[in-house]
PADRENGU-669393 format. One line per 8 residues: number of its first residue (from 0); their letters; for each residue x, y, z of C-alpha. Coordinates in steps of 0.25 Angstrom, whole numbers, plus 2048, in hexadecimal, padded with zeros to 3 digits. Example, Ala and Ser with C-alpha at 12.3 -4.5 7.8 and 13.67 -1.06 7.14 Angstrom:
residues 2
0> as> 831 7EE 81F ~ 837 7FC 81D $
This chain:
residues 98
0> xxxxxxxx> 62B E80 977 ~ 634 E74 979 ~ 634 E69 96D ~ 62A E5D 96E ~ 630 E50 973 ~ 627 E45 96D ~ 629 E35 973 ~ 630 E2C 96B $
8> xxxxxxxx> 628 E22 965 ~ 624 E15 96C ~ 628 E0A 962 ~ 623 DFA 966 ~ 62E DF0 965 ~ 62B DE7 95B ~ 62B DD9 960 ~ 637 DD1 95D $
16> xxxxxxxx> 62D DC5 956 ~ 623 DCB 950 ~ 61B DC1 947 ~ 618 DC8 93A ~ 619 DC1 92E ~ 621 DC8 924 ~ 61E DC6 915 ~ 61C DB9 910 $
24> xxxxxxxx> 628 DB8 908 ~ 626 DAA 8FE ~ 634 DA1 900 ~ 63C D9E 8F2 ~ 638 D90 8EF ~ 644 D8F 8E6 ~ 64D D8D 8F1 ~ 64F D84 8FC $
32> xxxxxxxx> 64A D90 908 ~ 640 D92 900 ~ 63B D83 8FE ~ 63C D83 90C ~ 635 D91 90F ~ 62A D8C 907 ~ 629 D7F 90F ~ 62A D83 91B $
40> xxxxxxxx> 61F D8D 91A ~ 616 D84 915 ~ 616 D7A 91F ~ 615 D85 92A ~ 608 D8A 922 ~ 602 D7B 921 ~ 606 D7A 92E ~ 5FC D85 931 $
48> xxxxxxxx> 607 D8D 93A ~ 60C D9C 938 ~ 61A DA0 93B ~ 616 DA5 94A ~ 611 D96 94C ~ 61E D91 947 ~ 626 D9A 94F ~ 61C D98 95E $
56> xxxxxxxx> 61E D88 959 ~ 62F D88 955 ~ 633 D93 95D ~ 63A D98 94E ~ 63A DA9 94B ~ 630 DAC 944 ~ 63B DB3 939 ~ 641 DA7 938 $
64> xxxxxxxx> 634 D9F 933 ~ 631 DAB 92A ~ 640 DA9 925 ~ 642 D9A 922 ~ 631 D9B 91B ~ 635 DA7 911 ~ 642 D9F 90E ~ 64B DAA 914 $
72> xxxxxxxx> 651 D9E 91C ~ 64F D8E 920 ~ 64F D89 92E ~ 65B D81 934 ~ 658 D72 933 ~ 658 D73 941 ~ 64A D77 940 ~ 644 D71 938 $
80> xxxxxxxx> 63E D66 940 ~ 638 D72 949 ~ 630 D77 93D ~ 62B D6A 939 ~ 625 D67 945 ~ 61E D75 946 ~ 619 D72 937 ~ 615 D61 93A $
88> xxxxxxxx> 61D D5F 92F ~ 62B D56 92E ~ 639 D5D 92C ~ 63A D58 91E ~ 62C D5F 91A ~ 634 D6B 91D ~ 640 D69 913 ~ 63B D6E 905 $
96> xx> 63C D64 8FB ~ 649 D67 8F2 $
């Protein structure tokens, strides 16, 4: 009896953006990231926005935002005027008060 060939598997590709939120991970307030993790999530909360309405609006990776609000990084100054405008707020109610 000849052996059993059985198909391989059909795996779906993963989009390359999916929108998942990983864990909510609270910023280190003792630091300046931090401060301004901290910051920048509340504004976008009082805003009444979620990260996928930041990232439709400022065309900013969804990562990128999860990154700079848990602390891991802080946006370029560059930016900085694009999130305020997204949040109704001016640039220096971003900056974290030092």
């Amino acid at each position: 009896m000849p052996p059993v060939i059985f198909p391989k598997p059909y795996y779906r590709k993963m989009p390359k953006y999916h929108y998942m939120s990983p864990a909510r991970k609270e910023p280190d307030t003792r630091t300046y990231n931090g401060r301004f993790a901290a910051r920048l999530r509340v504004l976008r909360e009082k805003a009444g926005l979620t990260i996928e309405d930041v990232v439709e609006s400022t065309g900013i990776p969804a990562q990128t935002l999860y990154n700079w609000e848990n602390g891991r990084r802080t946006p370029p100054y560059v930016t900085l005027p694009i999130l305020a405008e997204t949040f109704g707020v001016k640039v220096r109610t971003l900056l974290p008060e030092e």
